[in-house]
N, C-alpha and C positions, 0 to 999 in steps of 0.2 A: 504493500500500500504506500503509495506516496502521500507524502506530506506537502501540503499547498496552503497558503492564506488567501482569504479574499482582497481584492484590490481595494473596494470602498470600506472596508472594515478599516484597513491599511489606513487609508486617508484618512480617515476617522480620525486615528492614534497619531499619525504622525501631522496632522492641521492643529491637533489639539497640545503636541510635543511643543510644535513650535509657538503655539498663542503662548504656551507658559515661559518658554525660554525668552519669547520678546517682554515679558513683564518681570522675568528674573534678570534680564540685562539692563533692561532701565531703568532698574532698582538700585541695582551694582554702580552703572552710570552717575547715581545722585549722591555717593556718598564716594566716590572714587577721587582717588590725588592729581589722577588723570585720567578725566573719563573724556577726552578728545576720540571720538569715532565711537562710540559705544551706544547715545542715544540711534544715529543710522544705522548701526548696527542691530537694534532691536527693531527699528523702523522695516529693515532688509528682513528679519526672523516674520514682524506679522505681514510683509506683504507673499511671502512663501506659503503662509497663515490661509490668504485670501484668494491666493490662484490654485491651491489643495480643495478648499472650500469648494471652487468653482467649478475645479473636474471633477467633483466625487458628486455632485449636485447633476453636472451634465450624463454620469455614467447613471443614474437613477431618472435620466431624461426631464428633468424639472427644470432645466431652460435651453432653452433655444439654442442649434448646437454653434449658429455664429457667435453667440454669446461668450457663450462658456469655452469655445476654442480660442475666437480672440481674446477675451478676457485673462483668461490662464496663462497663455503664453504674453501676453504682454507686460502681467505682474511677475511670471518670471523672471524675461528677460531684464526688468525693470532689478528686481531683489537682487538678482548673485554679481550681477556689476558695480551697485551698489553696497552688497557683501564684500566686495573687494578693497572698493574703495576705504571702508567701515576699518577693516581689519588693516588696510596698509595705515591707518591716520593712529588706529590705534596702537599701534606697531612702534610709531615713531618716526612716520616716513611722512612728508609732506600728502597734502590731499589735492586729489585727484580733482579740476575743474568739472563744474558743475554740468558744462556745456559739451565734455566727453562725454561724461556718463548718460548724459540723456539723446545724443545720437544716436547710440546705440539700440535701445529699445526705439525709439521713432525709426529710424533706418527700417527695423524687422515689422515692428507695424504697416508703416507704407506698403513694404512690399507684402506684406499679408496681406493688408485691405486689396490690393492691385491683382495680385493671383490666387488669392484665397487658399491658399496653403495651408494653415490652421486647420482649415475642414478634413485634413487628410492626418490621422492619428500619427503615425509613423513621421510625415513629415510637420508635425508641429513638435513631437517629442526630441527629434535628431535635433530642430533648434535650440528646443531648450537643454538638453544635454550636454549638447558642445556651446552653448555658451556658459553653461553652469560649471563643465569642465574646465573652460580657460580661466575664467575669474577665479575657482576656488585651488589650481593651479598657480596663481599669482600670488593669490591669499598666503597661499603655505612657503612660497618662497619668501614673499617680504617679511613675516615672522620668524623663517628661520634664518635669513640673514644679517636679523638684527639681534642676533646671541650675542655677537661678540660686546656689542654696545652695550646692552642689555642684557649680560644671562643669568638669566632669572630659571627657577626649574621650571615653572610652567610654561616658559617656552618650545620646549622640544617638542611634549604630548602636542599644545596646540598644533602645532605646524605638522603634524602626523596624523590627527585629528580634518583636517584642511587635506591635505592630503589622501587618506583615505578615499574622503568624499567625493573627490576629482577623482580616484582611478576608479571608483563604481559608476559613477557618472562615463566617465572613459568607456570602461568595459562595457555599460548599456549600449551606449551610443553604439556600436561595433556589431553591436546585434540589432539596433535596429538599419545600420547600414547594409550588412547584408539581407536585411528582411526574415531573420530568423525571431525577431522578439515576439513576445507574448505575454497576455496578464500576466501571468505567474509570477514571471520571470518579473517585469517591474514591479510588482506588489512585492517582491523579496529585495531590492532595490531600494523603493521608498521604507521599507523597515530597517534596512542597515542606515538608509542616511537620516533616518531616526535616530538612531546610536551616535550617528558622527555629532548631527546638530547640537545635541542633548552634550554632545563631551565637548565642543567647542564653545557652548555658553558655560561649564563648569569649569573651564584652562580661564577662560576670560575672567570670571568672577576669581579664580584662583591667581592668576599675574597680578589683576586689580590690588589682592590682599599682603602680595609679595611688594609691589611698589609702594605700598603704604607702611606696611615692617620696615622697609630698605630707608623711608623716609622719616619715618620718626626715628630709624637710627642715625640716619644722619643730623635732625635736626639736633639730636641729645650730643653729637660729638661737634658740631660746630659752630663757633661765635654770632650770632645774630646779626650785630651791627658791620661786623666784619666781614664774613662769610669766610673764612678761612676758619680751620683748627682752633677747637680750645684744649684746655690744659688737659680734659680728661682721653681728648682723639690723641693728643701729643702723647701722652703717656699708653696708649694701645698701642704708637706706630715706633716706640724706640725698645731698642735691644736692653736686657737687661745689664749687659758689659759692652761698655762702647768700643768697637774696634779700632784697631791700630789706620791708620789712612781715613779717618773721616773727621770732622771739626763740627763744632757748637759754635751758634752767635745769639748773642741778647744784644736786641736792638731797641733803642728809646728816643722816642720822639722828644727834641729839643723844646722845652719853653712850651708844652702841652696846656699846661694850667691856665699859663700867660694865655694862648690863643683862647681857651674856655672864656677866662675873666671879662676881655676883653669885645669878645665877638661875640658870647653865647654858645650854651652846649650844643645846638643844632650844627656851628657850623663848623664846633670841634669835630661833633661824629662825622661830618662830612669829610674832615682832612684826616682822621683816624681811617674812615674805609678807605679815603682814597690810598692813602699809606700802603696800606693790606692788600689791595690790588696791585698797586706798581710793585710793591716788593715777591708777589706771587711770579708777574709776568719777568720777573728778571732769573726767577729758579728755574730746576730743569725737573721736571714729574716725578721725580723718584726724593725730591728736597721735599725735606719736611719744615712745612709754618703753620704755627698756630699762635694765637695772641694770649700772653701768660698774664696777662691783667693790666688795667689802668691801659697806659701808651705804651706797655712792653711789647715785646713780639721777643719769639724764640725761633730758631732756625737751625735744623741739623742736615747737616750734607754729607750722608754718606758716601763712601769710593770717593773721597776728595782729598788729593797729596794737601799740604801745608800751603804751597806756593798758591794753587789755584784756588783755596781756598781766602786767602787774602786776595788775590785778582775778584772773587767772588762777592766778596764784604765791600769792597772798593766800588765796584759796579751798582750794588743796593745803595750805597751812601750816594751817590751821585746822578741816581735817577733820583730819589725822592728830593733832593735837593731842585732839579729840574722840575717838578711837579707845581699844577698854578690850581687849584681847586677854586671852582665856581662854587660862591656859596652865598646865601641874602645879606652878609656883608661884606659881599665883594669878594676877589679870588685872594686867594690865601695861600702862600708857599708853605716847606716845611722842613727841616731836616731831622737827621739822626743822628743817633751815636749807638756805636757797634765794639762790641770784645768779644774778642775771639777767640776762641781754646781750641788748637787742633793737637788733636789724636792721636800723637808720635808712636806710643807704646801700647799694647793694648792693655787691659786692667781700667778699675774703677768705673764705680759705679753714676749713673746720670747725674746726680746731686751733687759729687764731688766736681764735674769736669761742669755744671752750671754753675759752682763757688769758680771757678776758676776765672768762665768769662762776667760773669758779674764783676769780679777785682777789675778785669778789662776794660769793661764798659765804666765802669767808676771814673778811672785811669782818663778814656777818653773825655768823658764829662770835664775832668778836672781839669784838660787841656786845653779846653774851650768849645767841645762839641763839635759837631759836622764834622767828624772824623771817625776812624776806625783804627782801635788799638787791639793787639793780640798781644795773649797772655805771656808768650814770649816776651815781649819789650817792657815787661812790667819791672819798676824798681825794685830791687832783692827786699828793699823793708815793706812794700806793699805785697811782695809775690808770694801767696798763702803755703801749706804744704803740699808735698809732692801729691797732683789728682791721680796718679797713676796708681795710688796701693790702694786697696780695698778698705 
């Protein structure tokens, strides 16, 4: 005895799979950190909703078969284009012109009003197949190429999820090219992309919860006003024994207070970020900065000999000195003062090789600022004990 389902039963389950999935997406959508493409997304789920609706309506003969053939096939082709688009925006990819995605279905309209194609089962189905094929083919590629940017776990299932659904969609389509297809055969079709639908709204709602984890953990490691590192990301991202070739800097904005008193704390915080960002864009991605309080900033640079690590200090003291901050009382320069403790030996621990460049930065202060002192050039009666023993 073979095992067979009904077709309208099918649409039944799988009209009703997706009305749920477009209310479980739009839900997800209003509380997400990034819900870019996800309301269309649910949009694309009920209008798959509404051309299901429309052929399981027309296979019980309750409307008119131009209806329900044009109808169905133009809320398709409308849905899985707009599925694409939904999934590449939410992806992280730029979105798709509006004026693309609606060619497309007008294009196959025209031509169906023109030769009445739709009236013929097989060739409305090969439309909507291979166009559900190409877009949900696109879908799975633009999430799986955005791993590296993003990898997140629930990227992989989505994009295989996406996948899936395009080689069933594929594989139909093949059968109804040669004219081998039959109910059966789709009604077993429309139940597997039941399963895909159903695990592609559950990747969605699951990335949505993984970028919100990912984002309150970043908001708890990074400075607010600054948007660089605070003390407690600084302390996850440093070695417990600092290596031999790498250096420490404490940097302090000159006459901080002074700019406060004088201008107001608005348009302190404004030369404090600005600070924070020119001294970021002068590191190289692997430099660690995070602001240790007040107008400090700390900086460790790992794999950095001595030499270039003072070319390195040298380079941040002389951009921020260049810096003109626009602010409501007018632009506002700024400098620093930097000490520097590099790494000769390895041994000792964070604390000890931060007393080192603090004595530095003191050093430079007491020289007159807008400069950079390392802990080497320290006088023997300021130079604290050796940071190198434990």
């Amino acid at each position: 005895m073979v095992f067979s389902i009904h077709l309208p039963t099918v649409l039944l389950v799988y009209k009703t799979a997706l009305a749920a999935g477009a209310v479980g997406i739009y839900h997800v959508s209003r509380h997400s950190c990034r819900p870019r493409g996800l309301k269309p997304l649910a949009l694309a789920y009920l209008l798959l909703a509404l051309g299901a609706e429309l052929a399981a309506r027309g296979e019980y003969l309750a409307l008119p078969p131009w209806l329900w053939t044009h109808g169905s096939l133009l809320l398709g082709t409308v849905a899985y284009p707009l599925f694409w688009a939904s999934m590449r925006a939410f992806s992280g990819r730029r979105t798709i012109p509006i004026k693309t995605l609606i060619s497309i279905p007008a294009t196959l309209f025209i031509i169906g009003v023109l030769t009445q194609f739709p009236l013929n089962n097989l060739h409305r189905a090969g439309v909507f197949h291979a166009t559900a094929t190409v877009a949900l083919l696109l879908a799975s590629w633009d999430v799986w190429r955005d791993r590296r940017v993003e990898p997140q776990p629930s990227r992989g299932p989505l994009a295989a999820f996406l996948l899936l659904s395009a080689c069933i969609y594929a594989l139909r389509l093949g059968f109804i090219v040669s004219e081998s297809a039959h109910a059966s055969g789709f009604a077993w079709a429309f139940y597997i992309q039941m399963f895909c639908h159903f695990g592609v709204a559950l990747m969605v709602a699951a990335l949505s919860s993984e970028r919100a984890s990912e984002r309150l953990e970043q908001l708890a490691h990074t400075d607010a006003l600054t948007g660089v590192g605070n003390r407690l990301w600084l302390a996850s991202r440093l070695p417990s024994q600092l290596p031999a070739g790498s250096a420490v800097m404490l940097i302090d904005l000159d006459h901080f207070k002074r700019t406060n008193d004088m201008h107001g704390h608005a348009a302190g915080d404004r030369v404090l970020a600005a600070c924070a960002q020119c001294l970021r864009s002068q590191l190289r991605e692997s430099d660690v900065l995070a602001r240790f309080g007040g107008e400090e900033f700390v900086v460790y640079l790992p794999d950095t000999p001595a030499d270039a690590a003072g070319v390195t200090a040298q380079r941040l003291c002389d951009a921020v000195a260049r810096l003109n901050v626009a602010t409501d009382a007018g632009p506002l320069g700024a400098t620093v003062s930097i000490g520097l403790a590099c790494i000769r030996k390895a041994g000792g621990n964070w604390t000890q090789w931060q007393h080192l460049a603090d004595q530095a930065l003191y050093e430079a202060k007491r020289q007159g600022r807008n400069r950079v002192v390392a802990a080497d050039q320290l006088p023997p009666t300021a130079e604290p004990a050796d940071a190198s023993k434990p």
